[in-house]
Backbone as JSON Lines, residues from 0, in Angstrom:
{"i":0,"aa":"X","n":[0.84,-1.19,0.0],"ca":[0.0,0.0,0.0],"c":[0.88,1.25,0.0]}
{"i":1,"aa":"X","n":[0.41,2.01,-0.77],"ca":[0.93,3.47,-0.89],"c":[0.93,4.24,0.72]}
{"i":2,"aa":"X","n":[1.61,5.17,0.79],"ca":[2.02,5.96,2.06],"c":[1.61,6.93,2.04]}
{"i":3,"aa":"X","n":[0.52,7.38,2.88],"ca":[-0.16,8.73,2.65],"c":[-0.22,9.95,2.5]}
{"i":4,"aa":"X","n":[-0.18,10.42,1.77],"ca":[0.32,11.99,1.14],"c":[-1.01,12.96,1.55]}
{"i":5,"aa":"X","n":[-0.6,13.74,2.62],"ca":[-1.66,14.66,2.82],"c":[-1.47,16.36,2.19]}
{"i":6,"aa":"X","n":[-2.17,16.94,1.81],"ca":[-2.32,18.38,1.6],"c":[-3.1,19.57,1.93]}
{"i":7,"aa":"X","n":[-2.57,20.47,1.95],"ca":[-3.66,21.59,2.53],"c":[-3.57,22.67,1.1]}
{"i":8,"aa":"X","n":[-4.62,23.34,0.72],"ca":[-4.58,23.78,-0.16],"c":[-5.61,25.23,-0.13]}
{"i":9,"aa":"X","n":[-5.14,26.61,-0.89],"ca":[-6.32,27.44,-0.59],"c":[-6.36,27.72,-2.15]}
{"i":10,"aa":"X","n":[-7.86,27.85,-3.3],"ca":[-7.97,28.3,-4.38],"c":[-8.63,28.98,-3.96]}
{"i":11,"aa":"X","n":[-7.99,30.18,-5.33],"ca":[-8.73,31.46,-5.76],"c":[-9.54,31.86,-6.78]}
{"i":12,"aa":"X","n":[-9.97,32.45,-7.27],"ca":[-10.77,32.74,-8.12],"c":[-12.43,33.04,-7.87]}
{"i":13,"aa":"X","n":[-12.87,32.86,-8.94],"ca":[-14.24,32.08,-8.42],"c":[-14.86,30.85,-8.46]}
{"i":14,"aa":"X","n":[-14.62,30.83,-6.66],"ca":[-14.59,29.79,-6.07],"c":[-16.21,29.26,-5.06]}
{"i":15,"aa":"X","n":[-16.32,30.43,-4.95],"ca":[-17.6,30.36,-3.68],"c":[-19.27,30.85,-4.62]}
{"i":16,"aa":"X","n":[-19.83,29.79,-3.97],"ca":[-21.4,30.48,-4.83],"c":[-21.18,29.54,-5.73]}
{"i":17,"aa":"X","n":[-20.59,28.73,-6.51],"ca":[-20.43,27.85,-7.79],"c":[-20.2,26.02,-7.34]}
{"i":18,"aa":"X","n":[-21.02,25.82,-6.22],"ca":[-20.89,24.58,-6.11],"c":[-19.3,23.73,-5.72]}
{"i":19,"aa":"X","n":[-18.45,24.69,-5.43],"ca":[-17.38,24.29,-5.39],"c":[-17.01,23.04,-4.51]}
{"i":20,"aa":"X","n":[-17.2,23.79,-3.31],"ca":[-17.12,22.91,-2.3],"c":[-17.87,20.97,-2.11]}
{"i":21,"aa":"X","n":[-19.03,21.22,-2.79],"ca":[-20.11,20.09,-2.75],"c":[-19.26,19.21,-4.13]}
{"i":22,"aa":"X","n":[-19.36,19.58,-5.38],"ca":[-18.12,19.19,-5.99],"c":[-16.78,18.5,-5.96]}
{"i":23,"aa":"X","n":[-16.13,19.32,-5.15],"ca":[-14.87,18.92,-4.64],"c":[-15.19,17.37,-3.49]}
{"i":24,"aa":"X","n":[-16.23,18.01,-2.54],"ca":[-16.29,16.43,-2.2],"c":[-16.46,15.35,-2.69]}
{"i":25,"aa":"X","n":[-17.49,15.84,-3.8],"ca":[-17.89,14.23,-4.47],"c":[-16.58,13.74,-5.07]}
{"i":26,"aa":"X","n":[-16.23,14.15,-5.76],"ca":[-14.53,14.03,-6.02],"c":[-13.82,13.52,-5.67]}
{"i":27,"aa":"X","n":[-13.45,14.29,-4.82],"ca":[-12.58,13.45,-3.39],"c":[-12.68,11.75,-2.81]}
{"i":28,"aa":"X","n":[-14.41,11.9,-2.7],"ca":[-15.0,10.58,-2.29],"c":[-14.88,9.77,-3.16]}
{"i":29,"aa":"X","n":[-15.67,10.03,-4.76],"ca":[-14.95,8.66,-5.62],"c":[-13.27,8.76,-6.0]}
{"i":30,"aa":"X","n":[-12.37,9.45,-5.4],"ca":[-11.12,9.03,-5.37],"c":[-10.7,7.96,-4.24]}
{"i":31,"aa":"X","n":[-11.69,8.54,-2.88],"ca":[-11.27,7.49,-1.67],"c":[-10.26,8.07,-1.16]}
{"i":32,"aa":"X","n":[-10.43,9.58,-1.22],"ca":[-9.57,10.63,-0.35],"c":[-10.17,10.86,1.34]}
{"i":33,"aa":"X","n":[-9.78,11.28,2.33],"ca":[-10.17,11.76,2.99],"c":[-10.12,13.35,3.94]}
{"i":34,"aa":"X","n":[-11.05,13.83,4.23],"ca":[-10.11,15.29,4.32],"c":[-11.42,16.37,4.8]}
{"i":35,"aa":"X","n":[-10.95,17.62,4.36],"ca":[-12.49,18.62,4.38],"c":[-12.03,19.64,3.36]}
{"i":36,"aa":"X","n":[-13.03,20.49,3.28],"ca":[-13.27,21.61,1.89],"c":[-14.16,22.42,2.9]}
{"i":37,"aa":"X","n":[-13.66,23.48,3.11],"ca":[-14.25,24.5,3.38],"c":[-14.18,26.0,2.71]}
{"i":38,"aa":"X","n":[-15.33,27.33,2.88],"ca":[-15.01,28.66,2.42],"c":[-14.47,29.29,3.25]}
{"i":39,"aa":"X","n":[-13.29,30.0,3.07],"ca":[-12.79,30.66,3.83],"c":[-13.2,32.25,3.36]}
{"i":40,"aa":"X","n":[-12.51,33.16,3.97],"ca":[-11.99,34.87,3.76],"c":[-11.63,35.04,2.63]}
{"i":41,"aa":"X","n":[-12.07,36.24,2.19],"ca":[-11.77,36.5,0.22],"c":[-12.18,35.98,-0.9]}
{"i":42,"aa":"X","n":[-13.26,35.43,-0.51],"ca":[-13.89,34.37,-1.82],"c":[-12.89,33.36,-2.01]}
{"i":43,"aa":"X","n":[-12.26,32.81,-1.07],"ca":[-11.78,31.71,-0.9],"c":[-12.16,30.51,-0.8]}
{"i":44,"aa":"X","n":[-11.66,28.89,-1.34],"ca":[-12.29,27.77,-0.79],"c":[-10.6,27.12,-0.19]}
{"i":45,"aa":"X","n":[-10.6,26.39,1.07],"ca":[-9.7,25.9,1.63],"c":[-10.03,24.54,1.47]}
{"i":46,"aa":"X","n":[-8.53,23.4,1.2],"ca":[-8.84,22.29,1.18],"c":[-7.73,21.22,2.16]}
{"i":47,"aa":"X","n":[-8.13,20.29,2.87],"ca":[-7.41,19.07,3.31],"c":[-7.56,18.04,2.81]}
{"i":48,"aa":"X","n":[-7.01,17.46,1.85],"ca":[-6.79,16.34,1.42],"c":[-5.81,15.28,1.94]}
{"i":49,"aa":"X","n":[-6.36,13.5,1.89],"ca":[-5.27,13.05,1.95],"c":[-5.43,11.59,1.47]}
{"i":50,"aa":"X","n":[-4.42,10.85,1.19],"ca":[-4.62,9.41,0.35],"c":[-3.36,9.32,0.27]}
{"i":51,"aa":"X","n":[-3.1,8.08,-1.06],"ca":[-2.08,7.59,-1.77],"c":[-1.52,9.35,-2.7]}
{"i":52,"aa":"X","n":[-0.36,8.78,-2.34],"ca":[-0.1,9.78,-3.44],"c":[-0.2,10.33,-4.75]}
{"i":53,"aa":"X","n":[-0.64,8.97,-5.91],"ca":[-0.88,9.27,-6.75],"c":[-2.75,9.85,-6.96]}
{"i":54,"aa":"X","n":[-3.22,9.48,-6.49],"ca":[-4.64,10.01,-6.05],"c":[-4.55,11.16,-5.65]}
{"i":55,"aa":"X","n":[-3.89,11.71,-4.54],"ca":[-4.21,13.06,-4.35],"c":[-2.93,13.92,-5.54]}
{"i":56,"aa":"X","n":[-2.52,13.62,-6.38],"ca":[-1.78,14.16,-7.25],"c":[-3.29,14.53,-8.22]}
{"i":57,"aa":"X","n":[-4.38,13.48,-8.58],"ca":[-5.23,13.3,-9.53],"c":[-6.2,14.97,-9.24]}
{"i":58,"aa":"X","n":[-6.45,14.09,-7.52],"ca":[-7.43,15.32,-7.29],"c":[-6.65,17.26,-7.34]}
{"i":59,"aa":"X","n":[-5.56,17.43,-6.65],"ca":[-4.59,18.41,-7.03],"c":[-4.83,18.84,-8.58]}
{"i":60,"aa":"X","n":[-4.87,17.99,-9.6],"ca":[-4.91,18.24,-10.92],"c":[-6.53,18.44,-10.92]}
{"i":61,"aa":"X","n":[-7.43,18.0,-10.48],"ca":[-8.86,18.54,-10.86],"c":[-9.03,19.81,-9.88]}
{"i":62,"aa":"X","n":[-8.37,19.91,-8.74],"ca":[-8.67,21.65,-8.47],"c":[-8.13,22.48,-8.98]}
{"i":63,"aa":"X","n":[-7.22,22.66,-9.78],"ca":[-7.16,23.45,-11.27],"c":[-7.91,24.04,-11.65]}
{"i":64,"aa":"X","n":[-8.9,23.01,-12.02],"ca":[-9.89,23.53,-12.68],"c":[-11.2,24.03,-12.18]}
{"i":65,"aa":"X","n":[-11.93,22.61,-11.2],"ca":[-13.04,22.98,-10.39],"c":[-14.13,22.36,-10.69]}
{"i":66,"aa":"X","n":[-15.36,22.6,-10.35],"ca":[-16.55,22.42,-11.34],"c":[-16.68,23.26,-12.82]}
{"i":67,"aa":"X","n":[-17.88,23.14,-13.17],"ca":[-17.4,23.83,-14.43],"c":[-18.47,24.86,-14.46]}
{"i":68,"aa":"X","n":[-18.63,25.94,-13.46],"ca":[-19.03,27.3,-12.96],"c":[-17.57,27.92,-12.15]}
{"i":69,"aa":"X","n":[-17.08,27.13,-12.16],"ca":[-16.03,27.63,-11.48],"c":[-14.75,28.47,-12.38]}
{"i":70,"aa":"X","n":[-14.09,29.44,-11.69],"ca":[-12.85,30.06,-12.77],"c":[-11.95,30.29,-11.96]}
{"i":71,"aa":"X","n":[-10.86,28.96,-11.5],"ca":[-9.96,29.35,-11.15],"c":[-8.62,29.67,-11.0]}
{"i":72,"aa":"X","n":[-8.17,30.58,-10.64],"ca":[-6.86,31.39,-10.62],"c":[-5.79,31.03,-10.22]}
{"i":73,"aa":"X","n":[-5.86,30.45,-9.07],"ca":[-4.74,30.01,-8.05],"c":[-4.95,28.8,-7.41]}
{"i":74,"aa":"X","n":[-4.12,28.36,-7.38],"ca":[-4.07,26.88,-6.31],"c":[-2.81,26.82,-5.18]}
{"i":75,"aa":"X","n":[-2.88,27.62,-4.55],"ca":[-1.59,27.26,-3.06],"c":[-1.69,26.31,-2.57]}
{"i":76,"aa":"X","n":[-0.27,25.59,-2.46],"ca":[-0.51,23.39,-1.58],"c":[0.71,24.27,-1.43]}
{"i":77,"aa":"X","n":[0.31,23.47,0.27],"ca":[1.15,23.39,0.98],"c":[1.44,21.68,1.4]}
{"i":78,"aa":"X","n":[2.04,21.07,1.77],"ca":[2.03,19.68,2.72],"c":[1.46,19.66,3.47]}
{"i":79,"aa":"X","n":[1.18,18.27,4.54],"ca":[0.56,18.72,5.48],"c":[1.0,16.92,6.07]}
{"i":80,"aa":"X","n":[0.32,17.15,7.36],"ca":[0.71,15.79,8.17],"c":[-0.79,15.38,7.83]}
{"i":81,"aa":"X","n":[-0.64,14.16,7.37],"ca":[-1.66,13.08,7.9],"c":[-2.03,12.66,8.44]}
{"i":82,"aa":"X","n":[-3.68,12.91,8.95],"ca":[-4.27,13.07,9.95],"c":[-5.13,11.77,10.07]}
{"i":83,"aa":"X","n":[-4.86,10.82,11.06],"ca":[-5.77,9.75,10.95],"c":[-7.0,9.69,11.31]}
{"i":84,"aa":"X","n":[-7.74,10.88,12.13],"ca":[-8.87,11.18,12.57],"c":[-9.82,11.2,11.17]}
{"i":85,"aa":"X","n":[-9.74,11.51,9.91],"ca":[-10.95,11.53,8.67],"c":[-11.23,10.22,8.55]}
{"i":86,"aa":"X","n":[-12.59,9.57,8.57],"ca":[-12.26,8.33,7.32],"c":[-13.48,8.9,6.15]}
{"i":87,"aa":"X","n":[-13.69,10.34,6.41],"ca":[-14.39,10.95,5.38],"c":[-13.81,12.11,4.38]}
{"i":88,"aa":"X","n":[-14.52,12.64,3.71],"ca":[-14.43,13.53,2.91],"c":[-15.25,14.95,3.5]}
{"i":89,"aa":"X","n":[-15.48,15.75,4.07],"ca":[-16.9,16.54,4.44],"c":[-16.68,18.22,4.24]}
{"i":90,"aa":"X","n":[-17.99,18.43,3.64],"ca":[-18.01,19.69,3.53],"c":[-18.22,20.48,5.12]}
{"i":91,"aa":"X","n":[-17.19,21.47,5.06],"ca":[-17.09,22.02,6.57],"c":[-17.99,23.37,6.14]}
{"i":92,"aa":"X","n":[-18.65,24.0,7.23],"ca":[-19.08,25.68,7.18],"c":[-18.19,26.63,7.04]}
């Protein structure tokens, strides 16, 4: 088994109001990621991801883009420790 690659991530653009978040989970979930997606400050959406590495490389490559109301600008990843507390995906407030 692969070794778990976690990430934290904030996109920009427009991000909020366009389904982003609800999106991004379903996503996530048929990857078999675990993590959260929340809106942050600035028309921001914040993300924790985590899995195999090549999976969260996949999903990384679909927040690029987004849903397809979405237009986004920026993608900041940072690393992050892997957190064994998820065995979900969930949209946070």
């Amino acid at each position: 088994m692969s070794e778990v690659k976690a990430i934290r991530c904030q996109i920009s653009g427009r991000v909020q109001g366009v389904g982003f978040r609800y999106t991004a989970r379903e996503r996530a979930t048929d990857l078999g990621l675990t993590g959260w997606v929340r809106n942050i400050s600035g028309g921001r959406v914040e993300v924790f991801a985590q899995g195999s590495e090549p999976i969260v490389q996949v999903f990384l490559t679909w927040l690029q883009d987004g849903p397809t109301a979405a237009r986004v600008e920026r993608v900041d990843e940072v690393p992050a420790l892997p957190d064994g507390r998820f065995t979900t995906f969930e949209v946070r407030p």
